[in-house]
DOVEX-429000 format. One record per residue: x, y, z of N, C-alpha, C in turn; residue in three letters. Coordinates in steps of 0.2 Angstrom, whole numbers, plus 5000, padded with zeros to 4 digits. Layout:
# residues N
XYZXYZXYZAla/...
# end
This chain:
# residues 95
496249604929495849574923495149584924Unk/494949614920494049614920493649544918Unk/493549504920493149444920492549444916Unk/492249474918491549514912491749504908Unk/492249544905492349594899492549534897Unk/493149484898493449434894493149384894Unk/492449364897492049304897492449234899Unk/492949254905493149184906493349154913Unk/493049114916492949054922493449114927Unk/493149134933493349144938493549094943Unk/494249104945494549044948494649074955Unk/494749024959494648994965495049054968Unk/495649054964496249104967495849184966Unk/495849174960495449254958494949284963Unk/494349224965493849244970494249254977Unk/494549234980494849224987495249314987Unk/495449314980495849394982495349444981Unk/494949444979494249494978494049494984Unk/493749434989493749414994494149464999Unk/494849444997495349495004495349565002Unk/495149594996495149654997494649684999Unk/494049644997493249665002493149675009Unk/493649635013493949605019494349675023Unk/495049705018495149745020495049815018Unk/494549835014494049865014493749865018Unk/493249845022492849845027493549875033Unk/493949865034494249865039494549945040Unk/494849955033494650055031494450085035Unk/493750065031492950085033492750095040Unk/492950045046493050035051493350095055Unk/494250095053494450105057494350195053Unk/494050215049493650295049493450315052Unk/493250265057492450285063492750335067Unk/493450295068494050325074494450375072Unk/494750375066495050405063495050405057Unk/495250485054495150495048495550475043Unk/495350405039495550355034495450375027Unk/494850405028494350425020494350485020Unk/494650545017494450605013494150615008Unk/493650625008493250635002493450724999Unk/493950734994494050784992493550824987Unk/493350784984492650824978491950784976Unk/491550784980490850744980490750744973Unk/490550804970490250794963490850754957Unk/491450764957491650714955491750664956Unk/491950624962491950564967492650544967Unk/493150624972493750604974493850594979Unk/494550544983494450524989495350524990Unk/495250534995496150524999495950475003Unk/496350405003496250375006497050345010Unk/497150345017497450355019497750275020Unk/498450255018498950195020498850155026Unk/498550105027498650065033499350055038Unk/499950095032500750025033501050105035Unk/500850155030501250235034500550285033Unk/500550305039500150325041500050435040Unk/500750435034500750485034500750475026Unk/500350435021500450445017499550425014Unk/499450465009498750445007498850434997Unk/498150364998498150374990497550404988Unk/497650444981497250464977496650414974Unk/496050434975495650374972494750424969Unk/494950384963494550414959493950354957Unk/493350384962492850304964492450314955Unk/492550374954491950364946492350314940Unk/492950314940493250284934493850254937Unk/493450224945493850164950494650154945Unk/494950204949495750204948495950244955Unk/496750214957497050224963497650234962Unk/498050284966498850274965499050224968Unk/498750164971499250134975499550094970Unk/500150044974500550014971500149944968Unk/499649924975499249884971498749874965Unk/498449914964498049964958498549974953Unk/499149984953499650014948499949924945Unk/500049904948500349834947499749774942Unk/499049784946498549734944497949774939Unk/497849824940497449874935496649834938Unk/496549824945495849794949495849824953Unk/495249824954494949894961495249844968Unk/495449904968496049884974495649894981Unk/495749894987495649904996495449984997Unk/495749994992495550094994494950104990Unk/495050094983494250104977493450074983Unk/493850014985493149974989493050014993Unk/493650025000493450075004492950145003Unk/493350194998492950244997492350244994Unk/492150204991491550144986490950134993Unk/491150104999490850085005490650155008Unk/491150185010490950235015490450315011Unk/490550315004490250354999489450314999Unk/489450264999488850254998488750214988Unk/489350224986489350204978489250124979Unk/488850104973488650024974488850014966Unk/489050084962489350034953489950004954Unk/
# end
């Protein structure tokens, strides 16, 4: 749910899990340093393989211009999910 857009009270819950995705986002980001987590497939469009923390053989699609993701978690809550942020951090994108 977009908060903005609907103009209504962000709750405790709501910030805590922005919070944990910010969290493991950074941890992505991190573990890119080592291995490669983050594929950036088309600069000028702003595509990205982002690769699974849980199977290590699968990667999500992540399309940081128009922050959408095939993960399950993006697919479920329609919010920028752990990967959007990820690719969002190591791209350098601040929208």
């Amino acid at each position: 749910m977009n908060w903005l857009k609907n103009k209504r009270r962000i709750s405790r819950q709501d910030l805590l899990e922005m919070l944990k995705r910010i969290d493991r986002a950074y941890g992505i980001v991190e573990l890119n340093q080592r291995e490669p987590m983050i594929l950036e497939t088309n600069r000028k469009e702003r595509l990205f393989e982002v690769r699974s923390g849980k199977d290590k053989g699968k990667f999500y699609r992540v399309d940081a211009d128009i922050k959408m993701c095939t993960c399950p978690d993006f697919n479920f809550r329609f919010l920028k999910c752990k990967h959007i942020i990820a690719a969002e951090f190591a791209s350098g994108i601040t929208s």
